[in-house]
N, C-alpha and C positions, 0 to 999 in steps of 0.2 A: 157485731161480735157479742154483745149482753146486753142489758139493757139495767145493770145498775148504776145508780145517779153520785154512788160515792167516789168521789177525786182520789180516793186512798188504793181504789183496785182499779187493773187492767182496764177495765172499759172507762173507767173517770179519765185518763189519762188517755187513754184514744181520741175521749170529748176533745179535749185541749189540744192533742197532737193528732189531726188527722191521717196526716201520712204514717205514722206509728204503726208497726203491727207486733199481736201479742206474741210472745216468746213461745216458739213449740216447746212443746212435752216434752220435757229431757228424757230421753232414751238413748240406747246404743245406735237406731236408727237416725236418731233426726240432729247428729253433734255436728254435723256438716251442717247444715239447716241455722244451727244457731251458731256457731261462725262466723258464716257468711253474714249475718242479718247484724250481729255484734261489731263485726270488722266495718262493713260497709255504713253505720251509722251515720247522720250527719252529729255535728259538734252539740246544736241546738237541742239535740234529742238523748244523747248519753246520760244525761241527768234522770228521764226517764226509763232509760232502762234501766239506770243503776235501781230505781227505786222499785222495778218488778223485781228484780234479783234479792232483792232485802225483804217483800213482802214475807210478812208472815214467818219472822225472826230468821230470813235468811232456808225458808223450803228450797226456794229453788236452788242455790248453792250447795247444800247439803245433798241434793238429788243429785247437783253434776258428780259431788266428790264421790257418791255413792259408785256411780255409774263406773266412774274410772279403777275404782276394784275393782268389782265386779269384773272388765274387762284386764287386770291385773292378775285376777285371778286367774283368767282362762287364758294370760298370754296369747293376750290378739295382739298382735304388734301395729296389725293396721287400725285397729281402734283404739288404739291407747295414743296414735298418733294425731286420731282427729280428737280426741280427749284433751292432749297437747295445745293443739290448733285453739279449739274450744277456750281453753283454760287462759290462753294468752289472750283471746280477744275479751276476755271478761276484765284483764287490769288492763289491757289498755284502752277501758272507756277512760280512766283517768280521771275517775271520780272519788274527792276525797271520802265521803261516807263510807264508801265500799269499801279501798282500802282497808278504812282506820276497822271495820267490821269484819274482814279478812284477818288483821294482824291479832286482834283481840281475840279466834275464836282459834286453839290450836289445834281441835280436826280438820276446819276449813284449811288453812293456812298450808298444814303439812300434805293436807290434799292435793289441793292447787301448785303448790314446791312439786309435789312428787308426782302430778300431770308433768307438769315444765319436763321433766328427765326425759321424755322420749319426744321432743319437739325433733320433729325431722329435719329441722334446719341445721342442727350440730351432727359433726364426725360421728359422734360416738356417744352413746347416752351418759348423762350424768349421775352423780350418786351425791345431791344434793342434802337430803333427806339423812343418809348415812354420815357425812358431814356433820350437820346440827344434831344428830340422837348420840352419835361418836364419839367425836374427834374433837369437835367445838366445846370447849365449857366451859362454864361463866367461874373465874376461881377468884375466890373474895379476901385481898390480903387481909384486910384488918374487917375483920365482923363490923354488919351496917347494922343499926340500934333502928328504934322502932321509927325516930323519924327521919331517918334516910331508907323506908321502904320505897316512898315516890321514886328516890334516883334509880334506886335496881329494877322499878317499874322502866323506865327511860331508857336503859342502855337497854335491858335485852329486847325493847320492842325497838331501838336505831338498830341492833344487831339483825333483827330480822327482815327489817327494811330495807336495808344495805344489801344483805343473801337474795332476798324474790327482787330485787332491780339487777341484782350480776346476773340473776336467772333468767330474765326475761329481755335483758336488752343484749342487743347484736349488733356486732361491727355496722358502721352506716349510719347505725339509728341517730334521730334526733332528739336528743333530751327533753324536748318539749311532747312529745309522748309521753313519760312518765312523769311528769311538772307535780303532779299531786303527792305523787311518791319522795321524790325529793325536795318537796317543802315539808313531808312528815320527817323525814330524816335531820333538815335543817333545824327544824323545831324543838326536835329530842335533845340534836346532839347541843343545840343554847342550853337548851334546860339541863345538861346534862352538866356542862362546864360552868355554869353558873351556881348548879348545887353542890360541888364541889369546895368550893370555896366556904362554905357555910360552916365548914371542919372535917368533914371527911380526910379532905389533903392535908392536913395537918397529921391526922395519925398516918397517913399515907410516908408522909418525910420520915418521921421517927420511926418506923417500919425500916427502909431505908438504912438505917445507921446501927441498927441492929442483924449484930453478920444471920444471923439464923433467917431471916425473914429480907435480907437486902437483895436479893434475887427477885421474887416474885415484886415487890415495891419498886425498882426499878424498872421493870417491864410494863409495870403500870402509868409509870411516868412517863414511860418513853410511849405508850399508846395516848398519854392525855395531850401530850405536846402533839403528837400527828392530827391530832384532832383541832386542836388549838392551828396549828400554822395551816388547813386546808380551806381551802376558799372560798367555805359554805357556812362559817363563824362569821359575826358579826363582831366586827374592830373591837368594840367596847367592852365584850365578852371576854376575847384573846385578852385585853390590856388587864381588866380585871383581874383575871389569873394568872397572868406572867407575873405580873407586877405584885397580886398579894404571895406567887411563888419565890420569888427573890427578895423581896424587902421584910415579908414578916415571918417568913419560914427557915429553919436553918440549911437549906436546900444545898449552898454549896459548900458545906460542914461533912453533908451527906457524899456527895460526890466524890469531895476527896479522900472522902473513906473507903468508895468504890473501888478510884483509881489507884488508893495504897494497897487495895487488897484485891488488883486485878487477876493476878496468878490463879488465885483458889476461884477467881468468879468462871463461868463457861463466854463463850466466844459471844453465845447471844447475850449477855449481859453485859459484857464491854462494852458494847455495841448500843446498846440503850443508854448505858453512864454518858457516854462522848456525844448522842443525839443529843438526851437531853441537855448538858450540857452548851452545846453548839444552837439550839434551838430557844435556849435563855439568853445566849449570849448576843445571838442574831437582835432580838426584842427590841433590846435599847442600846444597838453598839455599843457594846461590853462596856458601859458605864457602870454599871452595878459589878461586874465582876473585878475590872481596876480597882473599885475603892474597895471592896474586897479583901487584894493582894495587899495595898497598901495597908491598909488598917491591921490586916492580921501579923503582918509581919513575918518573922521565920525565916525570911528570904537561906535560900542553901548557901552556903560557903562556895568560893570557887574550886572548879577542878585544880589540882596539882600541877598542870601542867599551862592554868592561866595567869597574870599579872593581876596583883590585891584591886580590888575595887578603889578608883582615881579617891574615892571619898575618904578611904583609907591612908591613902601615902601622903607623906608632908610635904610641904612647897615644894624644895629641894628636888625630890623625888619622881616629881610630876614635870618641874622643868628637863631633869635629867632626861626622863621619859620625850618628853615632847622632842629635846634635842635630837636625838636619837632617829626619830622620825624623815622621814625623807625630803628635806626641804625644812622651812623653817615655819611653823604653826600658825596661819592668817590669822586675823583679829576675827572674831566668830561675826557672823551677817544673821542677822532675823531670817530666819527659815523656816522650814515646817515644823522642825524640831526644836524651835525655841533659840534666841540667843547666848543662853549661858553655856553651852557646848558640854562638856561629858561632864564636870564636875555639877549640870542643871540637877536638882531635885533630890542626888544625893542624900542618902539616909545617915545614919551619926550613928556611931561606936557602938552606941546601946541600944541601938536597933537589930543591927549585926549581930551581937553577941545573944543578943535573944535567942535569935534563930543560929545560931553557929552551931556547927560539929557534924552536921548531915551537910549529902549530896543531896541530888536531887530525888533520887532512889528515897533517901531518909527523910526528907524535908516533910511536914505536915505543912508546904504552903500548896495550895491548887496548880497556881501556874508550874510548880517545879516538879508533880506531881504529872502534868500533863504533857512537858516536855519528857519524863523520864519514859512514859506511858509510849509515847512517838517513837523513842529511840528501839521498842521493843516489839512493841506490836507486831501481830502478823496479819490482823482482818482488813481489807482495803476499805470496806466500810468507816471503818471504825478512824483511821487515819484520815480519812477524807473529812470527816468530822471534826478528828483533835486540830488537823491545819487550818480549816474553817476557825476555830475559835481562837489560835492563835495568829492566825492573820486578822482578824476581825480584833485582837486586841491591841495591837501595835497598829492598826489606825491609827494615823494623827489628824483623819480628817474630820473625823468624829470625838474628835478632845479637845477643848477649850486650853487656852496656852497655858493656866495652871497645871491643869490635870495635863496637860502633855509633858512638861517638865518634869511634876514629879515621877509621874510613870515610868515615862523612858530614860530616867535616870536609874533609878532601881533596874529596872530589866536590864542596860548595858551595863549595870555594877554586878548583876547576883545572875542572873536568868541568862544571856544569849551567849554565855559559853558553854551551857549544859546543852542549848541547839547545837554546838558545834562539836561538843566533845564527842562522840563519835566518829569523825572524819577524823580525830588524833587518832583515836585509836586505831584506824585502819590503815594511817601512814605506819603509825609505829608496827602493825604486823606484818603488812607490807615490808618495812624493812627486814626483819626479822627474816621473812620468808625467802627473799631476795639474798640473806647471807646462808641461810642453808640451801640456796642451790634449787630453791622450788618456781613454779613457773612466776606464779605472783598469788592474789590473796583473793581466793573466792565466796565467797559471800553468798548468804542463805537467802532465799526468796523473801525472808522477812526483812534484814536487814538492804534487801534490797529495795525495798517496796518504800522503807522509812527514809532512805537516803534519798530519794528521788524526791521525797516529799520535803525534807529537810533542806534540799537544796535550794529548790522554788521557795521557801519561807525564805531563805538567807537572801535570795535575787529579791525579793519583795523587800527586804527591809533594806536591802541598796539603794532600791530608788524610794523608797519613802523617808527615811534617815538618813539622809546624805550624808550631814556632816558628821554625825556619830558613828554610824556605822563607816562611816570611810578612815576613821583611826582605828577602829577594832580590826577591820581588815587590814591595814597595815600592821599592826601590832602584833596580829597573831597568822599573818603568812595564810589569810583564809583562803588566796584563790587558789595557793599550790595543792591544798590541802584538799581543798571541794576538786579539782580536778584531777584527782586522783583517781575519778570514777569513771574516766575514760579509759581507765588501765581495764573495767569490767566490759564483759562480751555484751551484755545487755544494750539493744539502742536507746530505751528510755532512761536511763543514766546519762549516756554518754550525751545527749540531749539536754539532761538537764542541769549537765556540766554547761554544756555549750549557751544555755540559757542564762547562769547564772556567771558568765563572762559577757556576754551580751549587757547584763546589767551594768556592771561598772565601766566598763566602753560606753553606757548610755548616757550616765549621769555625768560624762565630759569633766570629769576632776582633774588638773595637772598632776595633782601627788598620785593618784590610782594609775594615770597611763604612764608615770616614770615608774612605778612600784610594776607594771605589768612589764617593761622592757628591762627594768633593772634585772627581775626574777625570768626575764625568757621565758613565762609562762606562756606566750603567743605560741611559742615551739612545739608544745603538745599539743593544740589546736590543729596547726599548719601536720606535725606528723600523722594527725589523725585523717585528718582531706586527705593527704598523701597515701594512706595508706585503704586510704576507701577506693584509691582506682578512677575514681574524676567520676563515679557513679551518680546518676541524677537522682537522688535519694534524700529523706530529709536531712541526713548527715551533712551531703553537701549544700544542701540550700541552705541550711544554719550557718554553715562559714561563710558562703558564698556572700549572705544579708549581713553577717557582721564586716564582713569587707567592706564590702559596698555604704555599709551606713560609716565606716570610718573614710571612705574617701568622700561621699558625699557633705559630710559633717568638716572635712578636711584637718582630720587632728594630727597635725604635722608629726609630731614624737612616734605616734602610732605608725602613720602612713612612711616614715622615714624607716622604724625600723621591719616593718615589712617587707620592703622592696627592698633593702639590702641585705638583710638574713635570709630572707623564705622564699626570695621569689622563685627559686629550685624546684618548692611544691607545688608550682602551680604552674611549671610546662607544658604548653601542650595543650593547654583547657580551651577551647573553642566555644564551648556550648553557650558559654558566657563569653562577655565583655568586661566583666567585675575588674579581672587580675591584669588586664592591659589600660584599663583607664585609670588604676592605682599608680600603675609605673608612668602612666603618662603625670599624673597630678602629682607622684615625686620629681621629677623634672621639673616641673613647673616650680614648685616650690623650690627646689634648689636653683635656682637662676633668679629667684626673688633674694634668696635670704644670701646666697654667695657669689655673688661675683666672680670672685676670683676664680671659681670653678669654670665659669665660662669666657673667662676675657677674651677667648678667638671668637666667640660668636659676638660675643656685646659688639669686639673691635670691628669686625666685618658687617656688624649693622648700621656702627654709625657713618662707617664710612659711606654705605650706599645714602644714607642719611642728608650727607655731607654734599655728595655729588648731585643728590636731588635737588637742594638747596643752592647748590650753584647754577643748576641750568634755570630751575623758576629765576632765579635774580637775573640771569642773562636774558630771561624771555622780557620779561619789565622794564629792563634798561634796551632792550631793544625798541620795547613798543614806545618809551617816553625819551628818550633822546640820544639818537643814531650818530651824533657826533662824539660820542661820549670814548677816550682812548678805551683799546683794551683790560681786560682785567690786570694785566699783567703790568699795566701804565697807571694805574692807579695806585701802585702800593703808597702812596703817600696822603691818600686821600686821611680826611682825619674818621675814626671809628671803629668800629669790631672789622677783621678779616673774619672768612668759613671757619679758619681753624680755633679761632677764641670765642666765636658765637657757638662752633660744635662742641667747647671744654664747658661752656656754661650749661647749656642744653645737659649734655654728659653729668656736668657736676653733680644734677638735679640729681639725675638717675641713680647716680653711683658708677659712673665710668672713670677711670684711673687715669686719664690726660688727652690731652689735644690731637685730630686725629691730624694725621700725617698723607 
């Protein structure tokens, strides 16, 4: 091919790679040519070709971009496709040089982008290029000073990294194709989240809390944390920044600024407040955001239509209370939720009065801020977020028995009737609507979307709070109240009624299952099967599994009033075996626990009983001595007769006297 002796051109690099051949002439003719020769590479050799494409600052790359006008210009569709073709076999030698020489130079870059658009492999050409000159812009909340030019160097060169890897990679592909590309991307984006920290994100918070500029500041948080939780950060990086985001920043000062002033913000910025929110809270199982609530205080006054926080009412008050209660109040047992039961962690007078005189709507605390936020909302986004962080805060598995008491003392004193007050409120319209004559009470896609969510937190803090949450549900009639939502047409409601009765059938309490039969809330359950038509739909497998888990579990009170109330609803039912193995295991039970209901069967047992026992003794005194009088000749013998050995037998059992 030449015969110069320097390693730095074509033929040095032939010396070294015999099989190598030099790169045809970029032209419209030969883009097939080099393609083929680019695609078909072995691994061994990509390094050198990367390093023809780079001679001489990048000629040859310049000639392809050139080329691909050129044919732009004349709208050749068939050559802009082998330009295409071309273009992708150049980054997939997967050579970091090239790349980082591609991103650096932006006629190469936008070249090579705007070859990709007519890649014959896609539907329909792309407008990639239109994109990045358009649509895309880099918007800078708080002006970067001279030594944060490196970070704005860093994102928009991860930004362009990100765009020519969505350009170039296809369903199928294996990420080990582009390896170079996304170690450059994993690269930036450290260096990105790491220079951050340095104080950018500080003016970043304060931005944030100022309503003029807390739109775009929150948008940016909510892009650092996607960054931060994707699985191309290194741990240390992430904990860096979460950690200097929550501990030295007033970050969730900011947020509850957001969420007081969610009305005026747009849908996309809710939406960010509750990511990132959810996204700090995930970090370090809302350990930071408890001590938070606690410290700040404020907590809301209760709704009007709850009972004073237990911390509130005087001895007197509380026993009254307790009495009242169904059954007589256990000695509290070490739990999840700590041994001191609802008076645990209680705040004092002047904690309250702090915070007194607002709801949750008014309260300047986070947590009362983010339940009011719940009750309102319409984005599903955005809710899936705020339940995220309020499930993740009511963990007790993630709280150390201090921090569990005091926590979940304040939330059942201030906090989980503002979860609830909403379902008052829909009883009470409900009633309302029910005296004027109207069908019942219909309910807006938002407050549908919240109740459903609201309901699953309350099922969750059934089985994680047993014993706390099982007096607030007594106290305040929560099952009659959550199922109220099977009065709506929606199935996901009526679902997550049925879910959050499932829960306290779970947690097997004797006060929840006499509280469920006391109140006949079973009844609207059992009318709803009934009224589904024995349909095999999730509706009926939902009752069908809470059946079955109460007869499996065999909770007498339950299974008792079942089968004597309900079993109407469930005639008929084939498809299953649930509602005839219930009634069989009532039975069962009633022949254990009452006798007296069965005394013909007991009686006609023992007697078979009786008469078995007489033939065995007549086979043995037959086999041991045949001289022996009759039975009938022995009454004098000394010992038990059948009928005092079948009253003692009997006694055992519970039979009422000697069989005859």
């Amino acid at each position: 091919f030449g015969g110069s002796n320097s390693t730095l051109g074509p033929s040095g690099l032939l010396r070294h790679h015999a099989e190598l051949r030099e790169l045809p002439e970029c032209r419209i003719s030969t883009l097939v040519q080099l393609r083929d020769q680019l695609s078909g590479a072995a691994p061994m050799h990509r390094e050198a070709y990367a390093s023809m494409l780079l001679e001489q600052g990048g000629a040859y790359l310049t000639k392809l971009v050139d080329v691909f006008h050129g044919l732009e210009d004349l709208e050749d569709l068939e050559g802009l496709r082998q330009a295409s073709q071309a273009a992708k076999a150049v980054l997939l030698l997967n050579e970091t040089r090239l790349l980082e020489a591609v991103l650096g130079d932006e006629r190469l870059y936008l070249g090579l982008l705007g070859a990709l658009e007519y890649d014959p492999e896609l539907k329909a050409r792309a407008s990639w290029r239109h994109f990045l000159c358009h649509e895309a812009s880099f918007v800078m909340v708080v002006p970067m000073g001279p030594d944060e030019s490196l970070l704005q160097q860093r994102v928009d060169a991860s930004f362009k990294a990100s765009l020519l890897r969505d350009a170039v990679t296809r369903p199928g592909m294996d990420d080990a194709h582009l390896s170079a590309l996304g170690q450059f991307i994993y690269t930036a984006t450290s260096e990105i989240l790491s220079g951050l920290t340095s104080g950018y994100l500080g003016k970043i918070v304060q931005a944030a809390i100022k309503p003029e500029s807390r739109g775009k500041a929150l948008l940016f948080l909510q892009e650092m944390c996607g960054l931060a939780k994707a699985g191309n950060v290194p741990m240390g990086t992430r904990e860096a920044l979460l950690g200097h985001l929550m501990t030295d920043l007033p970050l969730f000062e900011a947020l509850a600024l957001a969420l007081a002033d969610g009305d005026a913000l747009g849908p996309r910025e809710r939406v960010a407040a509750a990511e990132v929110l959810a996204a700090c809270v995930g970090f370090d199982q809302a350990s930071s955001f408890r001590l938070f609530i606690l410290q700040k205080g404020h907590h809301p006054v209760n709704p009007p239509w709850a009972s004073q926080p237990r911390g509130q009412l005087g001895h007197a008050a509380e026993e009254e209370e307790s009495a009242a209660l169904e059954g007589p109040r256990p000695a509290p047992a070490d739990g999840p939720d700590g041994p001191d039961g609802l008076a645990a962690g209680g705040v004092n007078g002047d904690e309250v009065e702090a915070g007194a005189g607002a709801g949750a709507e008014g309260s300047s605390s986070l947590l009362a801020l983010v339940l009011s936020r719940l009750s309102l909302e319409s984005d599903t986004g955005c809710l899936l977020h705020l339940s995220e962080v309020i499930t993740k805060c009511v963990d007790t598995e993630s709280m150390d028995a201090t921090e569990r008491d005091a926590f979940l003392g304040v939330f059942y004193d201030y906090y989980v009737h503002w979860l609830v007050d909403p379902f008052v409120g829909d009883e009470a319209e409900y009633e309302r609507s029910e005296g004027a004559g109207l069908k019942g009470l219909a309910l807006g896609e938002a407050a549908k979307q919240s109740r459903g969510h609201t309901a699953d937190l309350l099922a969750y803090c059934v089985r994680a709070h047993t014993y706390r949450m099982k007096y607030f549900v007594l106290r305040n009639n929560l099952v009659g109240r959550v199922l109220g939502l099977l009065r709506q047409t929606d199935k996901f409601l009526k679902l997550a009624a049925l879910r959050f009765v499932r829960a306290c059938v779970g947690v097997k309490d004797d006060f929840l299952n006499r509280h469920l039969v006391k109140k006949e809330h079973l009844g609207l359950v059992f009318e709803l099967f009934k009224a589904n038509k024995a349909k095999d739909n999730l509706i009926s497998s939902a009752v069908v599994e809470l059946v079955e888990f109460i007869r499996t579990e065999n909770i007498k009170s339950l299974v008792e009033h079942i089968a004597e109330n309900y079993s109407a609803c469930f005639e008929g039912i084939e498809y299953v075996s649930t509602f005839k193995s219930l009634l069989l295991r009532h039975e069962q039970n009633s022949e254990r626990v009452d006798p007296l209901a069965g005394e013909g069967r007991e009686s006609a047992r023992w007697q078979a009983k009786a008469r078995e026992l007489d033939d065995d003794e007549a086979y043995f005194d037959s086999e041991t001595n045949h001289n022996d009088p009759p039975q009938d000749e022995r009454s004098d013998k000394p010992g038990l007769d059948v009928g005092q050995t079948a009253w003692s037998v009997g006694g055992t059992l519970g039979a009422v006297g000697p069989v005859t």
